[in-house]
C-alpha positions in Angstrom: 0.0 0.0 0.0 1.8 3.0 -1.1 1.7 6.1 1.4 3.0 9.3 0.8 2.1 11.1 4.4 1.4 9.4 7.0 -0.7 11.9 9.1 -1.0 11.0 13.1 -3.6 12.2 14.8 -3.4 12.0 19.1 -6.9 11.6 21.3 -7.5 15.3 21.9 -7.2 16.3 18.1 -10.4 14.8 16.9 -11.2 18.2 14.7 -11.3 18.1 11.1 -9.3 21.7 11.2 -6.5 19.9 12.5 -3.0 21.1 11.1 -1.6 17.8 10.8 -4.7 17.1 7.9 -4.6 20.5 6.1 -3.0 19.4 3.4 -4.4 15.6 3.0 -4.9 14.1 0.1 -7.0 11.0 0.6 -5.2 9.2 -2.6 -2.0 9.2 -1.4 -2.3 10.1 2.3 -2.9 7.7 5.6 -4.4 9.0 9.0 -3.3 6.9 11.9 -4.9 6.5 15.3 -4.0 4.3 18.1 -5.4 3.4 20.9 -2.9 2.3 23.4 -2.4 1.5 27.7 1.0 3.7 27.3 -2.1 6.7 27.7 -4.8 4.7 29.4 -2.9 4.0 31.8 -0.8 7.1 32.7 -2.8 8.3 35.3 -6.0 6.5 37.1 -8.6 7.9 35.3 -12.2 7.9 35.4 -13.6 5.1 33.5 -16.3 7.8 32.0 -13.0 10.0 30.6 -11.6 6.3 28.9 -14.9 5.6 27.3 -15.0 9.5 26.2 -11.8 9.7 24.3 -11.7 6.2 23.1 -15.3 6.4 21.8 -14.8 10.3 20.4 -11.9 8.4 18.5 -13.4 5.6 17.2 -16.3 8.2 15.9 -13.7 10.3 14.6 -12.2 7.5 12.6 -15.4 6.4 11.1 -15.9 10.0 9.7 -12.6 10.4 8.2 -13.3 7.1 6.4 -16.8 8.0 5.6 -15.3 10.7 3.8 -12.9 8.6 1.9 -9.5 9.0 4.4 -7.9 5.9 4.7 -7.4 5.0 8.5 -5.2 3.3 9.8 -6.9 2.7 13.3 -5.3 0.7 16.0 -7.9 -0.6 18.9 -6.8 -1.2 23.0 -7.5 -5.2 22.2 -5.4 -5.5 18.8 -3.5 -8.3 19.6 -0.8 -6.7 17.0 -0.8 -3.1 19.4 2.7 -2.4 20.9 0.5 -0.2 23.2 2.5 3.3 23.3 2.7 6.0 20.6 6.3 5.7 19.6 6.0 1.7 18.8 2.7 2.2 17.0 4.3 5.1 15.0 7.7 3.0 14.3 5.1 -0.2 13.4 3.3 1.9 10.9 6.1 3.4 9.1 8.0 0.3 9.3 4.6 -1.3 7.2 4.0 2.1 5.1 7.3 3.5 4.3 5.7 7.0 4.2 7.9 10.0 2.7 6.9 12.1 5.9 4.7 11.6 8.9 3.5 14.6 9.8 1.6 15.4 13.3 0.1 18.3 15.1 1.7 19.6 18.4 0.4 17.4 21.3 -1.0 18.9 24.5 1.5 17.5 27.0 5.1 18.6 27.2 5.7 14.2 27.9 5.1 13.5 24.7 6.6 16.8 23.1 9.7 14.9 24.6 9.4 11.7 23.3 8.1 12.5 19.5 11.8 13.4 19.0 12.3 9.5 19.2 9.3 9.0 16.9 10.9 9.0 13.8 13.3 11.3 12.0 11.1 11.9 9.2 8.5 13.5 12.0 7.1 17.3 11.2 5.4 18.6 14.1 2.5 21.6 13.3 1.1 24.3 15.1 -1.8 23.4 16.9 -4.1 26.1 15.1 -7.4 25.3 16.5 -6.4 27.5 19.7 -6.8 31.6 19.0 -3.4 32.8 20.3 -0.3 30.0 19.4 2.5 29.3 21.7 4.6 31.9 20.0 1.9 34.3 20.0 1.8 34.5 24.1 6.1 34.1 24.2 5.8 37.5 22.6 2.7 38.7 24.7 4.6 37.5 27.6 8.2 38.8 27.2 9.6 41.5 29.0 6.3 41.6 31.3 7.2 41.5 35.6 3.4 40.1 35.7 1.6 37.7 33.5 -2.0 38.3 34.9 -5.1 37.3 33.1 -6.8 39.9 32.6 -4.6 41.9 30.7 -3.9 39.4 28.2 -7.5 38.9 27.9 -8.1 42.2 27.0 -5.4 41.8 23.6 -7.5 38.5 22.9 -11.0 40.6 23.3 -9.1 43.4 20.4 -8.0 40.6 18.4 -10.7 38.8 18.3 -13.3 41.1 18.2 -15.5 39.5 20.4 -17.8 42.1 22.2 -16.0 45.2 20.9 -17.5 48.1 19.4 -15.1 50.9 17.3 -15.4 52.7 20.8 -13.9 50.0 23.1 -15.4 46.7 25.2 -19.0 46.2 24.8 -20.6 48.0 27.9 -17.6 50.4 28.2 -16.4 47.5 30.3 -14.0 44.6 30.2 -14.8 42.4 33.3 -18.3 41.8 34.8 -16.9 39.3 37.0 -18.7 41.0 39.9 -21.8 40.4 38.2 -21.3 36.5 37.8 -21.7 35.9 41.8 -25.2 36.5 43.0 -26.6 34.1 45.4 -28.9 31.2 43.9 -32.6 31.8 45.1 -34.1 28.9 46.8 -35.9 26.7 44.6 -34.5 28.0 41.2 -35.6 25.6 38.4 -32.3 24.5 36.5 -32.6 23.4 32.8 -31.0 19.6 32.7 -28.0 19.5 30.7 -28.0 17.8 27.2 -27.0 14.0 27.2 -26.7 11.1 24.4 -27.5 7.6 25.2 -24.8 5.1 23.9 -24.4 4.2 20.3 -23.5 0.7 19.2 -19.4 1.8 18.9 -19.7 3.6 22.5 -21.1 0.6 23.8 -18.7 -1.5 22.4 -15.9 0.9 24.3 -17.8 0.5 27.5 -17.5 -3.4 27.2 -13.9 -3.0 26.5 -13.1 -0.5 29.6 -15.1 -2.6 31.7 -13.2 -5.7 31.0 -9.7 -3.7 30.8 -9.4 -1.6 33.7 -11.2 -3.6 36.6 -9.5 -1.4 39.1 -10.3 1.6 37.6 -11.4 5.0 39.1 -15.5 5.0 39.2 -17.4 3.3 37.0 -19.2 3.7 33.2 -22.7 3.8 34.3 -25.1 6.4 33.0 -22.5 7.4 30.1 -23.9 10.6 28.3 -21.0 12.4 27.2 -21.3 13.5 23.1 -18.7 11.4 21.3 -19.3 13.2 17.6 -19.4 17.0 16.6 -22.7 16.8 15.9 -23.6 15.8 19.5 -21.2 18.5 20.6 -22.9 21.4 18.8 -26.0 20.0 20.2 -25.0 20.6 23.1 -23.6 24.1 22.6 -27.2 24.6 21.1 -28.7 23.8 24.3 -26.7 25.3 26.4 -27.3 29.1 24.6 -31.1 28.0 24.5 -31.5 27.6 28.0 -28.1 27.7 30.5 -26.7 30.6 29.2 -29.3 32.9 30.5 -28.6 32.3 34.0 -24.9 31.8 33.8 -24.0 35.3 34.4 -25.7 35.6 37.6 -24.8 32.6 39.0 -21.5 31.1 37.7 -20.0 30.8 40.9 -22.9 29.0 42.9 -23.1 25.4 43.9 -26.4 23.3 44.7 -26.6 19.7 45.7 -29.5 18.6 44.0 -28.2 21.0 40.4 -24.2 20.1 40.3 -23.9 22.0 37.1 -26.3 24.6 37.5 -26.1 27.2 34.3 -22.6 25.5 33.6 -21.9 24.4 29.3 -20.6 21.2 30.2 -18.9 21.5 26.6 -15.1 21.6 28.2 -15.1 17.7 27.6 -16.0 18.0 24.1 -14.0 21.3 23.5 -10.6 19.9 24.8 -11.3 17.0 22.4 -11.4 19.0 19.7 -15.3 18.6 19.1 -16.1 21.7 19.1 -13.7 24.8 17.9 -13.6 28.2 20.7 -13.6 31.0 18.6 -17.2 29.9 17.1 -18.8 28.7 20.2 -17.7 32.5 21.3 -19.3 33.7 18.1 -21.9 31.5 18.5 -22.5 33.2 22.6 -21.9 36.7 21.2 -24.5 36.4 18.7 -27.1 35.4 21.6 -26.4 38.7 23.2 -26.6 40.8 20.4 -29.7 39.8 19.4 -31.1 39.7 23.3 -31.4 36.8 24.3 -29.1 36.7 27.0 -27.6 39.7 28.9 -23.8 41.0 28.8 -22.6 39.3 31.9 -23.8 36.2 30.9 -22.1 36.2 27.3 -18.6 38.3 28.5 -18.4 35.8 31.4 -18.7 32.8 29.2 -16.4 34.0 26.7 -14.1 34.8 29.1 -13.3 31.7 30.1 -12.9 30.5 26.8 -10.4 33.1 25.2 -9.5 34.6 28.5 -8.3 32.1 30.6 -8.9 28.9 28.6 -5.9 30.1 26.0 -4.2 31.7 28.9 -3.4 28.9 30.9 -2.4 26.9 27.6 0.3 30.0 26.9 1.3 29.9 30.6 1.9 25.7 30.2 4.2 25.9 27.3 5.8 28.9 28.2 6.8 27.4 31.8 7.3 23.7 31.5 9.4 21.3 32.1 10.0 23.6 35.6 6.2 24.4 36.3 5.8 21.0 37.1 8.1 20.8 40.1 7.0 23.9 41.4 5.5 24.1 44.7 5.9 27.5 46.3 4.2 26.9 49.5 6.6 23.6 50.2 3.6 21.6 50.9 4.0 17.9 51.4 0.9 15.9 52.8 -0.5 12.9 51.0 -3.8 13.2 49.4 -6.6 11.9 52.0 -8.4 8.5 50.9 -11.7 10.8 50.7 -11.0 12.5 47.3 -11.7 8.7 45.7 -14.0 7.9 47.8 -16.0 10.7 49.2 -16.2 9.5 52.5 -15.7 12.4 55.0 -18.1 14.2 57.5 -17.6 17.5 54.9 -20.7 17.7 53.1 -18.9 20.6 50.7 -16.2 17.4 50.0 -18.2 14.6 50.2 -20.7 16.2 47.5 -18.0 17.1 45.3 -16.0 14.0 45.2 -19.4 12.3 45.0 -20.5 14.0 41.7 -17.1 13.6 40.8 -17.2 10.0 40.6 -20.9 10.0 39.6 -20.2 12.4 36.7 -16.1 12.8 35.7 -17.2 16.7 36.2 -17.6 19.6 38.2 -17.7 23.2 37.5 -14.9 25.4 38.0 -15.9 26.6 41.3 -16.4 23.4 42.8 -12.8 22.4 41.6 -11.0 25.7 43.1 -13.2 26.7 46.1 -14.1 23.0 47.7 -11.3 20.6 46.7 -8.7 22.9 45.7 -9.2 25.1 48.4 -9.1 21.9 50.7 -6.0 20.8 49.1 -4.5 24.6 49.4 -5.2 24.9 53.5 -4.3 21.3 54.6 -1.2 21.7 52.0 -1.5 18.8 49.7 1.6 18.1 47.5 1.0 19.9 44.3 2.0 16.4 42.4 -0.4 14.3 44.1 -3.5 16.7 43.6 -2.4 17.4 39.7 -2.5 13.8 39.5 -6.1 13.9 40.6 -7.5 16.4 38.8 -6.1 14.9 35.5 -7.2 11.9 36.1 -10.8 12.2 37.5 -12.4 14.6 35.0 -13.4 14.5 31.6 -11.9 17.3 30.3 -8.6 17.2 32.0 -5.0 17.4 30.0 -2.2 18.7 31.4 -1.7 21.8 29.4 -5.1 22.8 31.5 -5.2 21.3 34.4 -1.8 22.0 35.9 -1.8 25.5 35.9 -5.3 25.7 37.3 -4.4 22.9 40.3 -0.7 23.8 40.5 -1.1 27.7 39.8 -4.8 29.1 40.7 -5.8 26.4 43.1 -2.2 25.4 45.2 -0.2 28.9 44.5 2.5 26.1 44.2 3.5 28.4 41.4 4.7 31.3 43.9 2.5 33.8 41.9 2.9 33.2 38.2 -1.0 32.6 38.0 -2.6 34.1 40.5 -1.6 37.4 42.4 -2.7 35.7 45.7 -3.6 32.2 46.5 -7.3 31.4 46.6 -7.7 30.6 50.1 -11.6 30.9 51.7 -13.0 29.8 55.1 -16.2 27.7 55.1 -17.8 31.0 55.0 -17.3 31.2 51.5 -18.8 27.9 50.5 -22.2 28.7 52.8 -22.2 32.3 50.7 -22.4 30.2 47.4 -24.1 27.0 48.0 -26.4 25.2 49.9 -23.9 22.4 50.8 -23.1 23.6 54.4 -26.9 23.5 56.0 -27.0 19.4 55.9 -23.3 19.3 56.9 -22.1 17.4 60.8 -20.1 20.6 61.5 -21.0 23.9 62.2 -19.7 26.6 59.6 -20.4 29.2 61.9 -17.6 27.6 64.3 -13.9 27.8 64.3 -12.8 26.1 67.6 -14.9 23.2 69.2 -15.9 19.7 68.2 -18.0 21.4 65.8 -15.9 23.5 64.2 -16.0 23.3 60.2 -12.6 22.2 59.2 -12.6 25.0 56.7 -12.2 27.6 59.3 -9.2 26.1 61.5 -7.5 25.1 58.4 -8.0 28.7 57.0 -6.6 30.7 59.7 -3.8 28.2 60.4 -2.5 28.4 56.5 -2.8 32.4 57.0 -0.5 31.7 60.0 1.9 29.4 58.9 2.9 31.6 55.9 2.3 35.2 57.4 5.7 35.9 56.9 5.7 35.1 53.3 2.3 36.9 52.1 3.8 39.9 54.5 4.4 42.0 51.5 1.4 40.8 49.3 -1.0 43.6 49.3 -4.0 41.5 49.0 -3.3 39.7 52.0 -2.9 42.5 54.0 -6.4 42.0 55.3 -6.5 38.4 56.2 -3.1 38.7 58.2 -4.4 42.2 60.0 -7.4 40.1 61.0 -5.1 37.2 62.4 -2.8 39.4 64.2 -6.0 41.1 65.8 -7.1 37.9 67.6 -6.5 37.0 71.0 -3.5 34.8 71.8 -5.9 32.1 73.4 -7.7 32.1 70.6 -5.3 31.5 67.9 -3.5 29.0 70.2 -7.1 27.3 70.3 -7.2 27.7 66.2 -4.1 26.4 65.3 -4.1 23.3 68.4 -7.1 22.2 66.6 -6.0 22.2 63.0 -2.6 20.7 64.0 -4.8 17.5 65.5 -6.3 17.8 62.3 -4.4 16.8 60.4 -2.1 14.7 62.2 -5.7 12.1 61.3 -5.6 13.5 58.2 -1.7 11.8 57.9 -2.8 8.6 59.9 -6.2 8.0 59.5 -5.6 4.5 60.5 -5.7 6.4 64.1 -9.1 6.0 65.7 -11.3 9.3 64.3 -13.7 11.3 65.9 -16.3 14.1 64.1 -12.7 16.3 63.4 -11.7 14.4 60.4 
């Protein structure tokens, strides 16, 4: 079989915009996907995530050949599969004897590293389907002293065009963030999201993960994600129909019978390459201009997509290998059993972890403000909650997730993401959910054997690094407020986290309600 490209595409490039097809010719040209344990296996993922990228894949396949692309499409259970990337690229162009084998950059710096012993006729693309490439932010980002958000949102809103008029941002603002965090009313009806029963090729994945990886993280029931572009823009569809109008309000709130509220619930399909960001933007923009949803609602939303969606990507490349050994705040403690399991007196965790495995997704504020913030106070090693957070939810790659654990969640970054670490009392979580009022402790309680963990946990983390947020401005507050208190009472504070989470690091130690 004569092949003149060989063209590779990875998991999370299942877009037909994709760089590495560009310039295919289906006469001469071979795509080639593999499905292999060097990848399933990398991190203990959710068995919902396994059964989302294997099926998107298998879809993705079937349309390229559908469309006359010959595929060459390597299963898990192949009894030929070498089971990593390199092999199955070396096996191909071993059988094919391509003149090139072209590929599009990958998503993780791990496998940046190990193309180079792909093969030597290997040309590696730009990964256009993002709005600002990794040279783009280099040049955004030299010669800055701070590489905040907001400011390289603002170039992305001018050269975009999103919500601009000739006179500046739509609504003579750029941010509504203080619009997106009104409490939920009691009783708010909450559209369902979208969802898409199993197809025969999906359930055919299901079987295979099931039988695979027995000791796998949750479990495949109630599988909805879309696999296909079709069911992805279906799902954008519904979303601007009838989410979109109350995301602006509430973005940041959090309700145990509603876990994703007015939330998309496209980041799954959009970091598969489903979907493409700048016309789901358009798509959002549009709604507003012709009314149907307000400004906060469509600036908030797009934010997130070309604010801090291509941010965090420009941040990954532009700080790796190093940003992964980062960890500022030198913390070191295990991750607790109860962030696989759920089991923990903390209604605010237990519900989180719980929809975690029920679903393979939470919202953003879930993520940062329950278990990240958790992970922040008790000090959780930066590597063992990255690990997590990749491997639990749907739409987690490391180009994503490690600068929103490591960076906006940890501060294991010292500051490169965030200009303070995210760090909240329970009081914070009762403000924007309803999660606290069925909880065993008492969120109005700091000391006592009622105390909400949240509380001791906060005010000891303010205390243990008081010298080093000193001279951060927006921590002059907290520490003002810590300094104020009595001795006895910060004595009591920081007694009671300290026994904390000595059962938090042996909770083969008899427990009582703290832990």
């Amino acid at each position: 079989m004569a092949v003149d490209t060989l063209r590779i595409i990875l998991g999370d490039q299942l877009s037909a915009s994709l760089s590495a097809l560009s310039d295919l010719d289906p006469a001469a040209d071979m795509v080639l996907m593999a499905e292999v344990m060097g990848e399933c296996t990398h991190a203990p993922y959710h068995l919902k995530k396994l059964v989302l990228v294997l099926s998107a894949m298998r879809h993705f396949a079937r349309a390229l050949t559908e469309r006359g692309v010959r595929v060459r499409y390597v299963a898990l259970d192949d009894p030929d599969n070498t089971q990593t990337l390199r092999t199955e690229v070396g096996r191909a162009v071993a059988a094919l004897k391509p003149r090139q084998v072209v590929v599009t950059e990958p998503g993780a710096h791990r496998v940046v590293t190990d193309m180079a012993n792909w093969t030597e006729c290997l040309e590696i693309r730009p990964d256009t389907r993002f709005l600002c490439s990794i040279a783009q932010f280099r040049r955004w980002a030299a010669g800055r002293s701070g590489l905040r958000m907001e400011f390289f949102y603002r170039e992305m809103r001018r050269r975009s065009g999103l919500l601009m008029t000739p006179d500046g941002p739509e609504g003579n603002r750029w941010n509504f963030d203080a619009e997106n965090r009104k409490r939920l009313p009691p009783g708010l009806p909450v559209p369902p999201i979208a969802e898409f029963p199993p197809d025969s090729i999906t359930r055919d994945v299901i079987a295979l993960v099931r039988d695979r990886f027995t000791n796998g993280f949750a479990d495949t029931k109630g599988f909805a994600f879309p696999v296909t572009a079709h069911d992805a823009e279906a799902t954008l569809a519904d979303f601007i129909a009838h989410r979109l109008p109350g995301f602006g309000d509430w973005q940041d709130a959090m309700r145990s019978d509603a876990p994703t509220l007015f939330h998309a619930v496209i980041s799954p399909a959009l970091n598969l390459g489903l979907l493409d960001p700048l016309a789901v933007c358009q798509r959002v923009e549009t709604a507003y201009r012709s009314g149907a949803v307000a400004l906060n609602a469509a600036e908030g939303f797009i934010r997130q997509i070309i604010g801090w969606r291509e941010y965090v990507r420009g941040i990954y490349w532009l700080k790796m290998p190093q940003y992964a050994t980062l960890n500022a705040l030198q913390a070191t403690r295990p991750l607790p059993d109860f962030y696989w399991n759920g089991a923990t007196p903390m209604a605010c965790i237990s519900q989180v972890v719980g929809q975690t495995r029920r679903d393979a997704y939470a919202h953003h504020i879930q993520r940062l403000m329950v278990t990240g913030n958790f992970a922040l106070l008790a000090g959780l090693h930066p590597d063992a909650v990255d690990e997590w957070y990749l491997a639990v939810y749907a739409d987690a790659y490391q180009w994503v997730e490690m600068p929103n654990t490591r960076g906006m969640a940890l501060f294991g970054d010292g500051g490169i993401v965030g200009s303070k670490p995210y760090a909240a009392s329970g009081a914070y979580i009762n403000r924007n959910s309803n999660y606290c009022a069925g909880c065993a402790y008492d969120v109005k309680q700091a000391t006592g054997p009622a105390a909400c963990p949240f509380n001791f946990l906060y005010w000891d983390f303010i205390a243990r690094h008081a010298q080093r947020f000193a001279s951060n401005p927006r921590m002059a507050m907290p520490l003002r407020n810590w300094q104020r208190m009595a001795p006895q009472r910060r004595d009591a504070i920081r007694a009671q986290a300290a026994a904390f989470l000595v059962r938090l690091d042996h909770p083969q130690t008899p427990r009582d309600q703290t832990v």
